[in-house]
C-alpha angles and dihedrals in degrees: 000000000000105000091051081056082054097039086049091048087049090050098054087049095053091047092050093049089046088049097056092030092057094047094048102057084032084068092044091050083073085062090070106033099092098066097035102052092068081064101017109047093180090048082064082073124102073190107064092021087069094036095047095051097051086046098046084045085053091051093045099047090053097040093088086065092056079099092066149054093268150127096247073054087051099051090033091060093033084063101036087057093051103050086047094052089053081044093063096026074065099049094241097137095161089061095043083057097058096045092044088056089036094060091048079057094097095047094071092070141048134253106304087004130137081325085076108050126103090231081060094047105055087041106050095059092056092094080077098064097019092061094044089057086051103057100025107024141268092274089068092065091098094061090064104046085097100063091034090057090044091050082047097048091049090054093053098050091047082057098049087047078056087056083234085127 
């Protein structure tokens, strides 16, 4: 079995990347954490800072295989349909809307299509900053650089594992 020897070597080295990306912007999260708590209590947290970049670097590192019969596709929908449903539960049908639409996104294309590109990865992690900027002002961008970095870190590293840099 030599390729699961390959798929499991390639495992340990994503979790390892996730790993350290997910502590280091964890530590520069601190960074920001000053200026966003006033606005951001939960920002405020060493907690949920650290939770919420290797997270964010999980989700980033599955999203690529949205575009395919998979378990990253599995976890991605199972999350999508939660937030939705707290969404509508919430009576925010304009958001469940977006993400609704958001998550058909993959579909449009084929296996390591436009889900692996560079171009794909620095766009698909702007909801992080772009909804921020809805709901506190444009002046709170800053204080998410930081999880938008670690989504965007996970998703490289799931394309150099994909040889595609």
């Amino acid at each position: 079995m030599p390729g699961y020897k390959v798929h499991m070597a390639g495992g340990l080295v994503t979790s390892g990347l996730l790993l350290l990306t997910g502590t280091a912007l964890q530590s520069m999260s601190g960074l920001y954490v000053h200026y966003a708590a006033q606005y951001v209590p939960t920002l405020n947290d060493p907690l949920i800072n650290g939770v919420g970049t290797v997270l964010l670097s999980l989700f980033g590192a599955l999203f690529p295989d949205t575009d395919t019969d998979s378990k990253g596709q599995n976890i991605i929908y199972s999350i999508f349909i939660l937030i939705d449903i707290g969404l509508l539960y919430q009576k925010s049908y304009k958001m469940a809307a977006y993400l609704g639409l958001f998550s058909m996104l993959p579909a449009l294309g084929h296996h390591r299509g436009w889900t692996h590109s560079w171009l794909a990865m620095l766009l698909v992690g702007t909801p992080i900053f772009i909804i921020p900027i809805m709901v506190f002002g444009s002046h709170q961008v800053i204080d998410f650089i930081p999880f938008y970095l670690s989504f965007t870190l996970g998703y490289l590293s799931h394309l150099v594992l994909d040889g595609l840099f």
